[in-house]
C-alpha positions in Angstrom: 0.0 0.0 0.0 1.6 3.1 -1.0 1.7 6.3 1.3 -1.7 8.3 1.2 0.9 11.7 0.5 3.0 10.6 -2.0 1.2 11.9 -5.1 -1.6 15.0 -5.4 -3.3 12.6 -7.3 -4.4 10.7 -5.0 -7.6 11.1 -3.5 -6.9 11.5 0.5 -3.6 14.2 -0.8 -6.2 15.8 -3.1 -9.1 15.8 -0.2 -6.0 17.8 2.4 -5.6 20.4 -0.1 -9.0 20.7 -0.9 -9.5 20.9 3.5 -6.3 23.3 3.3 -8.0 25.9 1.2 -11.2 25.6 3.1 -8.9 26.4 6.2 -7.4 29.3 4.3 -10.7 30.6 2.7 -12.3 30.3 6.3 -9.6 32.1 7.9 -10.1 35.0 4.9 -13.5 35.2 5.6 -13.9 35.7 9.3 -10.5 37.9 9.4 -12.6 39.9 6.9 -15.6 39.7 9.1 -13.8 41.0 12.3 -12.9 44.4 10.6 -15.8 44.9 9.0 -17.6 44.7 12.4 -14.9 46.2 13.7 -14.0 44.1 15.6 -11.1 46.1 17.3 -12.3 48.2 20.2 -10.2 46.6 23.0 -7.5 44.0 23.3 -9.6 41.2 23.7 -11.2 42.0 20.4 -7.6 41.9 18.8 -7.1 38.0 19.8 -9.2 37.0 16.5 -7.6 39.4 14.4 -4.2 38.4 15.1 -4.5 34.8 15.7 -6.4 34.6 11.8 -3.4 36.8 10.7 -1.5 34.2 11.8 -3.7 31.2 10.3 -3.6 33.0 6.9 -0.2 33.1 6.7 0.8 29.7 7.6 -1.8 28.1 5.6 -0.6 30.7 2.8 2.8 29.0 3.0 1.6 26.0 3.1 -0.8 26.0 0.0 2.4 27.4 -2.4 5.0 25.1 -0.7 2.1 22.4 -1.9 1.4 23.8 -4.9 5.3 23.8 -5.6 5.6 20.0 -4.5 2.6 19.0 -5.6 1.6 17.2 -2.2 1.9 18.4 1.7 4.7 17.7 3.2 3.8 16.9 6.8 7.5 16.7 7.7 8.0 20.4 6.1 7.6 23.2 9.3 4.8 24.5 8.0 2.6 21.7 8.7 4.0 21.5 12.2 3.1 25.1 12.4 -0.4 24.4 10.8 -0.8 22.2 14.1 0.5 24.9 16.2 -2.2 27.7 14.7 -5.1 24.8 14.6 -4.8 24.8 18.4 -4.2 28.6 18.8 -7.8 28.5 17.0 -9.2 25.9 19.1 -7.8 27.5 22.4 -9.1 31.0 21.0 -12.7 30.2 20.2 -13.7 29.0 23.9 -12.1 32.0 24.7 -14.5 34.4 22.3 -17.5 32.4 23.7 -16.4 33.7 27.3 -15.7 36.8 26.5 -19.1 37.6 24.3 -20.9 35.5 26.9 -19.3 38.0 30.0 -19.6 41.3 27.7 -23.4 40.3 27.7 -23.8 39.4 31.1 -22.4 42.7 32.1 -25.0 44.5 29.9 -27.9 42.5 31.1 -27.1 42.8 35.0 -26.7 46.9 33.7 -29.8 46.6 32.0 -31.9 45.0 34.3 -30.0 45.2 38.0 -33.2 43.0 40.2 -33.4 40.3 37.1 -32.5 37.0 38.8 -28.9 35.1 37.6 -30.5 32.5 35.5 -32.1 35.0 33.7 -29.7 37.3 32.8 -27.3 34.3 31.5 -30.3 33.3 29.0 -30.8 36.6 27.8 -26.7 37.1 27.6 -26.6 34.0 25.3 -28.8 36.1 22.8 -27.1 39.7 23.7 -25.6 42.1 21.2 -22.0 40.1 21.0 -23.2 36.7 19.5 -21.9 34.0 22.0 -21.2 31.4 19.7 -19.7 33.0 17.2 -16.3 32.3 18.2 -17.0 28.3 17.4 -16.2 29.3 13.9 -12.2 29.4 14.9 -13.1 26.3 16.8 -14.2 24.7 13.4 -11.8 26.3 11.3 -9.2 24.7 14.0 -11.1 21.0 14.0 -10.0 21.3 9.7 -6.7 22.7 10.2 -5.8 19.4 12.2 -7.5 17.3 9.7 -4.9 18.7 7.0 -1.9 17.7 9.0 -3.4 13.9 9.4 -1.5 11.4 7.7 -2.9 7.8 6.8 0.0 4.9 7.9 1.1 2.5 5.4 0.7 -1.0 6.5 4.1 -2.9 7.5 
């Protein structure tokens, strides 16, 4: 059995580059997202910005160092730092979700001061900063890992 990397014609090589450009694509789009929302009033708010910098660049790299090769190159530093920025992402979007879900929270105890705990949480999970939204990185993160996945040849 030969190794699932070895050619781009091969359909688990030619399903990582496909999953690589969804990563890079992703990353695009919700980098784009965060400053058109700008999404940049406080430091906190910079964490997405900078950590899908990062993504885009690495999976950049990546995609013409594949493109040059014809496969990915797990070995390559690249893919190690794929790795590396798929669990920035993954570490990052849990992150978001407190920090939307807090932001909320503060807003609802503001808006309504007697409301009782329970209450404010629900109506915090549907506030102005959407609290999910940060699972997008988390998802992005999930593919970015995928990429880097090699299949073992048999002994």
């Amino acid at each position: 059995m030969a190794e699932a990397t070895s050619r781009a014609g091969e359909p688990v090589e030619r399903w990582r580059l496909a999953a690589l450009g969804i990563f890079a694509f992703g990353s695009v789009g919700l980098l784009g997202e965060m400053i058109l929302l700008e999404h940049h009033d406080s430091n906190q708010q910079w964490i997405p910005i900078i950590v899908l910098a990062l993504g885009l660049a690495v999976s950049a790299a990546l995609l013409c160092k594949a493109k040059s090769q014809g496969r990915i190159d797990s070995g390559w530093r690249g893919a190690r730092s794929l790795i590396a920025v798929s669990w920035i992402y993954l570490t990052a979007a849990p992150l978001g979700v407190f920090f939307h879900t807090k932001g909320n929270l503060e807003f609802e105890q503001e808006l309504r001061p007697n409301a009782g705990g329970l209450e404010h949480f629900t109506e915090a999970l549907f506030g102005a900063f959407p609290a999910l939204a940060p699972g997008a990185l988390a998802a992005l993160g999930l593919v970015g890992l995928l990429v880097t996945m090699r299949k073992e040849t048999a002994s």
